[in-house]
C-alpha positions in Angstrom: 20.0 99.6 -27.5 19.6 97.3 -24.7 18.9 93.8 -25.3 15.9 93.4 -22.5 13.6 96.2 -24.7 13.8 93.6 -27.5 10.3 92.1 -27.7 10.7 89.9 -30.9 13.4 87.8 -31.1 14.1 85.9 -35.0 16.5 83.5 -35.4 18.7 83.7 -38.0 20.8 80.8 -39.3 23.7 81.7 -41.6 25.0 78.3 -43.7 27.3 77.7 -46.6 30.9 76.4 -47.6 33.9 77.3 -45.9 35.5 80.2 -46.3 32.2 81.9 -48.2 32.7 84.6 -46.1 29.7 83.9 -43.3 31.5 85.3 -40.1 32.9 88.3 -41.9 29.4 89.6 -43.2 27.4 89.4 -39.5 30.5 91.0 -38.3 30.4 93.6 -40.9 26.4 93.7 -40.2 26.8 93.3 -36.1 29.9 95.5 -35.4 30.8 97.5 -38.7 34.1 95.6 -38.8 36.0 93.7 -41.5 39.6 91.4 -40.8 41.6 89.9 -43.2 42.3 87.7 -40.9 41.0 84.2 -41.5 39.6 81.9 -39.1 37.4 79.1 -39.9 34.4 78.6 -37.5 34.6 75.4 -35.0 31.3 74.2 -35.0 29.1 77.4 -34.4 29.4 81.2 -33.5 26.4 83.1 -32.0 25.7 86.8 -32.6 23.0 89.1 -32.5 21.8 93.2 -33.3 18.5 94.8 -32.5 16.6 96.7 -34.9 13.9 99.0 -34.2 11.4 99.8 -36.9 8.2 101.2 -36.7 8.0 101.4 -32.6 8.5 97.4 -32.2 11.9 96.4 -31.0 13.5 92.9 -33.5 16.2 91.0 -31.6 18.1 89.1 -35.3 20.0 86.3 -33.3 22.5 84.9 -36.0 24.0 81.3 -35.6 26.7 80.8 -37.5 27.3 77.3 -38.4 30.7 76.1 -39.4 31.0 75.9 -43.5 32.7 72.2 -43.4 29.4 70.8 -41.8 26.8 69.8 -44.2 25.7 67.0 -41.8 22.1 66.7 -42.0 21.8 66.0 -38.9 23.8 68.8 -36.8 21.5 71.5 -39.9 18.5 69.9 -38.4 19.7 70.7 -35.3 21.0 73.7 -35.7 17.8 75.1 -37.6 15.5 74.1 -34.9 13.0 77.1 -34.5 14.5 78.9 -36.7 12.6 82.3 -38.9 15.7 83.1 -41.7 18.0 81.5 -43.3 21.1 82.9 -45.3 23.0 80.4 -47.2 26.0 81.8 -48.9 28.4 81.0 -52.0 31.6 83.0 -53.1 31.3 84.7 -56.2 33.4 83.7 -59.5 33.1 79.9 -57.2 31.1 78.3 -59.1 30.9 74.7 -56.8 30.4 76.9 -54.0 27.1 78.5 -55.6 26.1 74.8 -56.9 26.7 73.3 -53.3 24.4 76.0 -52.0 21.7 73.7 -53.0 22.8 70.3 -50.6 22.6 72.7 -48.2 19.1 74.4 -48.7 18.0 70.1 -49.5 19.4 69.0 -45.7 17.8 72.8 -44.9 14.1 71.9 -46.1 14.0 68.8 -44.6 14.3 69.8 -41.1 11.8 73.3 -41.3 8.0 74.6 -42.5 9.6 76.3 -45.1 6.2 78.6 -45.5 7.5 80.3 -42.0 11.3 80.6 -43.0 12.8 83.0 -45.3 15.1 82.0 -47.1 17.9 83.9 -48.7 20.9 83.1 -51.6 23.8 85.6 -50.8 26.8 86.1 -53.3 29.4 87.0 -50.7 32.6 88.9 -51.6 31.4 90.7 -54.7 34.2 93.1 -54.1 36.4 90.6 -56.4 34.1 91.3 -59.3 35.7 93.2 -62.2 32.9 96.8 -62.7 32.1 95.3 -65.8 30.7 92.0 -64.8 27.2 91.0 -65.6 27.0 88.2 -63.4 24.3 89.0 -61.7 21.4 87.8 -64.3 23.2 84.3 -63.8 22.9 84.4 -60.0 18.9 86.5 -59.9 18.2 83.0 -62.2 19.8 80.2 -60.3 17.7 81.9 -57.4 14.4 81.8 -59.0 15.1 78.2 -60.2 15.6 76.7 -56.9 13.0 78.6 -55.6 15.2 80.7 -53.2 13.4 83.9 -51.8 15.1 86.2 -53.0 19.1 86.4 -53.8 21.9 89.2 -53.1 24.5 90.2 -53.8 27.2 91.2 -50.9 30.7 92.5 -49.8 32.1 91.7 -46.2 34.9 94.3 -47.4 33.0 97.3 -48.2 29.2 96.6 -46.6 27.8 97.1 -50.4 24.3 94.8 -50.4 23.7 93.7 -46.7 22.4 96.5 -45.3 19.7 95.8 -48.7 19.4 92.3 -47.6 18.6 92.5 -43.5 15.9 95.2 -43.8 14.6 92.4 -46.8 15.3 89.4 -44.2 13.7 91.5 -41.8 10.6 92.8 -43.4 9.5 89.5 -45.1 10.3 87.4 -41.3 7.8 89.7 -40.1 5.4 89.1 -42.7 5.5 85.6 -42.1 5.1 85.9 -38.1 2.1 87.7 -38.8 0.3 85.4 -41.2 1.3 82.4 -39.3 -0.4 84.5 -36.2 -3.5 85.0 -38.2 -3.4 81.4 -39.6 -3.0 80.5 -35.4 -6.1 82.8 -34.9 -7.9 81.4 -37.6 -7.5 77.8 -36.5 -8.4 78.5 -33.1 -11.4 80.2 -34.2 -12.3 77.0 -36.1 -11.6 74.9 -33.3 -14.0 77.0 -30.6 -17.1 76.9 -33.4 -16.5 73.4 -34.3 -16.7 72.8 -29.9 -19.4 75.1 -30.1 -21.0 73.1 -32.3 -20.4 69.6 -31.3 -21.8 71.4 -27.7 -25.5 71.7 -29.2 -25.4 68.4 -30.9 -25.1 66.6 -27.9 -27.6 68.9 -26.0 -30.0 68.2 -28.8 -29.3 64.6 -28.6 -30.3 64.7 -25.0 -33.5 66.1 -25.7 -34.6 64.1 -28.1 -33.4 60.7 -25.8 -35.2 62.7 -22.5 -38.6 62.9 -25.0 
């Protein structure tokens, strides 16, 4: 699909500790392709995939922003206009899952978080013994720090991303559309409110003229 028919671009920013796995999933997403290979991200990586659903083309432009940075000021930056947010944690790592939390704290403080979703991934659930019943622990820690929604993912084997882009996706456009409606709205208020003001004065005039 050629990138000039996409007609709504998101912005997707994809944070979390090093070596959570962050690069691997948008490659696995973007390009269907895992390495074992490990290379920790300098600074950022860009990427992107279009999705069509329902006739409307969706650009998802995914910055990837090196795991070692927790700066507040280089996530302010690098959220700047942003629509998602992933933040990822390694499963069985339990500081990585608590230090998900600095991140979404220097994340809030730089967006609207009513126009950002904003997602908990489990990455690299491929390590998890079948039996494993982890998954209450992480569904709660989500809804406790008032996370969107929470998944659970493997760069290795694809299991849960596909699950969480089409959620990423449907619930950014929900939000583009209320915040269009909210825009409308406020407009709408704006033009009656000049409407109004108009007659005032012209009323005012009259009764100074009489």
């Amino acid at each position: 699909m050629d990138l000039e028919k996409a007609s709504i671009n998101f912005k997707v920013i994809i944070i979390g500790n090093q070596s959570t796995g962050k690069t691997s999933l948008i490659n696995k997403y973007v390009y269907n392709k895992f390495s074992n290979d490990y290379k920790a991200t300098i600074v950022s990586q860009f990427d992107y995939k279009i999705i069509k659903k329902e006739e409307q083309n969706y650009r998802l432009s995914f910055w990837d922003l090196a795991g070692q940075d927790k700066n507040p000021e280089m996530i302010k930056l690098f959220s700047q206009d942003s629509n998602g947010v992933i933040i990822c944690c390694e499963v069985n790592n339990i500081k990585s899952m608590k230090d998900t939390l600095i991140w979404k704290e220097n994340l809030i403080n730089s967006i609207d978080i009513n126009k950002v979703t904003i997602i908990l991934c489990e990455n690299k659930c491929d390590l998890l013994n079948k039996n494993d019943e982890k998954i209450n622990e992480l569904e709660n820690f989500s809804q406790e720090n008032k996370f969107n929604k929470c998944f659970r993912t493997s760069s290795l084997n694809g299991y849960g991303i596909e699950d969480m882009m089409n959620y990423l996706l449907d619930d950014m456009i929900k939000r583009l559309e209320f915040n269009e409606d909210e825009f409308d709205n406020s407009l709408n208020s704006f033009s009656l409110g000049k409407k109004k003001e108009k007659k005032e004065k012209k009323k005012n005039e009259k009764k100074k003229c009489c």
